[in-house]
Residue, then its C-alpha position, 0 to 999 in steps of 0.5 A: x236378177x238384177x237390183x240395185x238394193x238388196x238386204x242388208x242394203x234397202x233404201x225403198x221398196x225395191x229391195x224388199x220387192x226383190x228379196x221376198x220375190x227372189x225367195x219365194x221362186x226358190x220355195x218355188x223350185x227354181x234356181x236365182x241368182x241376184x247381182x246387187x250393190x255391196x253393202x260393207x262386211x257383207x259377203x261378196x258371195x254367198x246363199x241367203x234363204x237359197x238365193x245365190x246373192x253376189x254383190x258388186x263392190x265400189x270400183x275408185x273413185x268413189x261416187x257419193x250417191x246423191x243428187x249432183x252425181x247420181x248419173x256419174x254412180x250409176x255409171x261406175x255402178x253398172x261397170x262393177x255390176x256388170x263383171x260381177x254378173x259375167x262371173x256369176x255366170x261364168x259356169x250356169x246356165x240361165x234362162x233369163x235375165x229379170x232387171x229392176x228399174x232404170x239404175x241396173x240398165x246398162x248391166x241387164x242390156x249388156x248381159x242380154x247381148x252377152x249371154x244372149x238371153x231373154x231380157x225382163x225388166x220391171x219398172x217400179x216407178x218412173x221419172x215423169x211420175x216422180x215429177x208429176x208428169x213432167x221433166x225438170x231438168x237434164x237429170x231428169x230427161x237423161x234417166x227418162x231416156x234410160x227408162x225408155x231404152x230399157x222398155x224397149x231393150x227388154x223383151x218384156x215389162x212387168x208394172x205392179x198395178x194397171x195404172x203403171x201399165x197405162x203410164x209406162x205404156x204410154x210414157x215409153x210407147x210400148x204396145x199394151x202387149x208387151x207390159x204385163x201387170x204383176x202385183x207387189x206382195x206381202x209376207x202377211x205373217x211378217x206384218x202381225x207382230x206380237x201384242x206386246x211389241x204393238x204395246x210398246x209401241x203405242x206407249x212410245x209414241x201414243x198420248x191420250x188421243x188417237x195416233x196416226x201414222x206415216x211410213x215411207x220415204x220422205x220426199x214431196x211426192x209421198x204427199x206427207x205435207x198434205x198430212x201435217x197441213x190437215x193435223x191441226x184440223x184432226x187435233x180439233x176434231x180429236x183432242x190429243x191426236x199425234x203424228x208418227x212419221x218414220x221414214x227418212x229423205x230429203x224431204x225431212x227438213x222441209x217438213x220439220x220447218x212446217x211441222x214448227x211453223x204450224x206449232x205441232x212439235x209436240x204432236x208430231x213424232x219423227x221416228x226415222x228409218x224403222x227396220x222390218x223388226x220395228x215398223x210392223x209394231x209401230x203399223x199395227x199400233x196405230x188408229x189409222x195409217x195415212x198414205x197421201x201421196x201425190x204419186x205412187x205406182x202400186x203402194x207397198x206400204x198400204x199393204x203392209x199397214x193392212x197386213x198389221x191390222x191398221x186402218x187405212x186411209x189413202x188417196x185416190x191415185x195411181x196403184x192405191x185406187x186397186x188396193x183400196x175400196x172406199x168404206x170396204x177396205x179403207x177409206x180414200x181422199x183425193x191428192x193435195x187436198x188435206x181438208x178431204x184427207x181430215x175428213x177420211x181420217x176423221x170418219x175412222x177415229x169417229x166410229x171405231x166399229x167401223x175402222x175395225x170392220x175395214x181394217x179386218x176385211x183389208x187383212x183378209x184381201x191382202x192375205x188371199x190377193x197379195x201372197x209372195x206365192x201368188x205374186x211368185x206364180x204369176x212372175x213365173x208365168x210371164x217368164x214362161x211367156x217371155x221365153x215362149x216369145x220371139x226374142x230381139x236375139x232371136x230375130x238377129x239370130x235369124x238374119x245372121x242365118x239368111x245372110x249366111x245362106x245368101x238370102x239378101x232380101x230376108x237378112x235386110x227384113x230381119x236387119x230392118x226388125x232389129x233395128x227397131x227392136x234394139x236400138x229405138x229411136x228416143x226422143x225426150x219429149x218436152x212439157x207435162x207428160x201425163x195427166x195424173 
C-alpha cells in the first residue's frame, strides 16, 4: 500500500483513510505493507498495530512542499518512494499493489511493471473537483494528466461514494466496470469521547448561546466563508452563538480577514489542527456541526461529527448527499449559499428535541454502514476481483508468449491490448470539466 501521509504524518483524511483501513486488513487476517513519506524520528521500519510501515526519507535537495514546487517534491518524492518499496519487497511476496491518489503514481506504476503485480488505485479526490470542474493552470493540467494515467494504468479504481464513481469515471474516461465504490469508515468507539472531555470543551470555547463547528482543512473549496457569511444571521436568531473552526491551510488568513471584516472576532474561535486526542471532544460538544463545502468526494468529517453524537447539517453536494438524509440523519442546504445553510443550522438550535433525534439515528447509521470492518471487507472483495481479472501484464504476458511461438498475428492483437491498456493517450481537455 502506497500513501503519501501515514500517522505521525496526516495532512488531511487520507492518511487516517490508510491507516484505520491497513489495520483493520490485518485484524482481518492479511498481511500489509505500507511505503510512506518519513516523518523526523520516526523509524524508517517497523510494526505499528501489525502493519509493516516503511518510510522513504527526503533525498537532497530538499523540495519544500508548497504550491510553487509541489510537482518538482512529488518527483523527488516518488524516487525515494520507489527504492523504499523495491526493498520492502525485496524477500515477500504480494498479491497486489493498493496506490492512493495521484501524489504515489509514479511509485505504484513502476512497481506494477517491476513486480508485475496487479495495480489498485484509489482516488480520493480530483483536481477538476478541487477546482470546481475546471483546470486553471499548467499545475493543474499536469496533476489531471497523472490522475488520468493513473486510472488507466491500474487495473482497477476504487472511489468512496457514487458521486465520485461518476466524476472520475467521466473525468478520466474509465468504463463504469472498471470504478468500484468503496466507502470511508469510521472507528465509531474513537469518536465518544469522555463526558468530562466533552465539558472541557464546550467550556473552552462555548458562551452563553449555542456553539457551532467546523473541521476540516481550510481551503475555499470546504466552503467555510459560506458559514462565517451566514454567522451574523444565526447570531440574530441566537443571541450569543459562536463559531469554532479547527483546522489549518492556505485559506486561513483569507477567512481571519472576513472573520474581522464582519466584526465577528469575538464569536468566532480559530482552534487550529486538532489531533485524534482533541477533536472528538470538541465534535461531540457542539450544538450542530456544519459541513459547507462546495466540493467534497465522500465527507469524513460528517462521519466523524455523527459518530461523537453532533448534529449535522451539510450541504447538498457530492459524497454528503449518501450520507446525509434530510430531517433523518441531518439537515442539508445547497452550496454557497449561506442564508439557506442559516436557515438549516437554525431549525437544529430551534428545536432541540429534534437535533437530538437526528444526531441519534446519525450515530446508529455510521456505526451499522461505515465500520472499518465493513469497509475492510469490502476492499478485500474488490481485491479478490481484481486478481480474478485479466491484468494489463497478463496480456503483455500473453504476446511475449505468441511471438515466442511464432504466432505474429496474435502478438500484434495483444501488442495493439497493451498499448491502449498501458500506455492511454491523454489529452487535457480545456473549459469547465464538470457540472458540479
Amino acid at each position: 500500500m502506497l500513501s503519501w501521509e501515514f500517522p505521525p504524518v496526516v495532512v488531511g483524511g487520507l492518511g487516517r483513510h490508510v491507516h484505520q483501513l491497513s489495520t483493520a486488513l490485518v485484524a482481518a487476517g492479511h498481511q500489509v505493507t505500507v511505503v510512506t513519506r518519513h516523518a523526523p524520528g520516526a523509524p524508517v521500519d517497523e510494526y505499528v498495530e501489525g502493519v509493516r510501515v516503511v518510510r522513504a526519507p527526503e533525498d537532497p535537495p530538499l523540495f519544500p512542499l508548497s504550491t510553487p514546487s509541489l510537482l518538482a517534491w512529488t518527483m523527488a518524492f516518488n524516487h525515494a518512494l520507489t527504492r523504499a518499496a523495491l526493498r520492502a519487497a525485496d524477500g515477500g511476496e504480494y498479491d497486489l499493489i493498493h496506490a492512493h491518489d495521484w501524489l504515489v503514481a509514479h511509485t505504484a506504476i513502476t512497481l506494477k511493471e517491476h513486480l508485475r503485480l496487479p495495480l489498485v488505485a484509489t482516488i480520493h479526490a480530483t483536481e477538476a473537483g478541487r477546482h470546481q470542474g475546471w483546470l486553471p493552470g499548467d499545475m493543474n493540467k499536469c496533476i489531471h494528466s497523472i490522475e488520468y494515467w493513473l486510472g488507466h494504468e491500474a487495473d482497477r479504481v476504487l472511489v468512496c461514494s457514487g458521486y465520485m464513481r461518476w466524476e472520475v469515471s467521466r473525468l478520466l474516461e474509465l468504463t463504469a466496470g472498471k470504478v468500484e465504490v468503496v466507502p470511508n469508515g469510521v472507528d465509531a468507539a474513537a469518536w465518544r469521547p469522555a463526558p468530562r472531555a466533552v465539558a472541557a470543551a464546550r467550556s473552552r470555547y462555548a458562551g452563553e448561546g449555542p456553539l457551532l463547528g467546523f473541521a476540516g482543512r481550510l481551503v475555499y473549496e470546504k466552503g467555510v466563508q459560506d458559514l462565517v457569511a451566514a454567522l451574523p444571521r444565526l447570531r440574530a436568531a441566537h443571541p450569543g452563538a459562536r463559531l469554532v473552526i479547527a483546522g489549518d491551510g492556505p485559506h486561513q488568513q483569507a477567512l481571519r480577514d472576513e472573520v474581522h471584516d464582519r466584526r465577528l472576532q469575538r464569536a468566532v474561535s480559530f482552534a487550529g489542527f486538532l489531533g485524534d486526542d482533541e477533536l472528538p471532544a470538541v465534535l461531540a460538544a457542539m450544538d450542530t456541526v456544519v459541513v459547507p463545502s462546495i466540493y467534497e468526494p465522500f465527507g469524513m468529517v460528517a462521519l466523524e461529527a455523527a459518530a461523537a453524537g453532533a448534529p449535522l447539517a451539510v450541504t447538498a453536494t457530492g459524497g454528503l448527499t449518501e450520507i446525509v438524509t434530510p430531517e433523518v440523519t441531518g439537515m442539508t442546504f445547497p452550496a454557497r449559499d449561506p442564508d439557506r445553510l442559516a436557515d438549516a443550522v437554525g431549525s437544529l438550535l430551534a428545536d432541540p428535541s429534534f437535533a437530538a433525534t437526528v444526531a441519534h439515528n446519525a450515530r446508529t447509521m455510521v456505526a451499522e454502514k461505515y465500520s472499518w470492518a465493513t469497509v475492510a471487507r469490502r476492499t478485500v472483495e474488490a481485491y479478490g476481483g481484481t486478481l480474478r481479472r485479466p491484468t494489463a501484464l497478463a496480456v503483455a504476458e500473453a504476446a511475449d508468449a505468441a511471438a515466442t511461438n511464432g504466432d505474429a498475428a496474435a502478438a500484434n492483437d495483444a501488442a495493439a491490448m497493451v498499448a491502449r491498456v498501458v500506455r492511454p493517450r491523454i489529452v487535457v481537455p480545456e473549459g469547465n470539466l464538470l457540472s458540479l
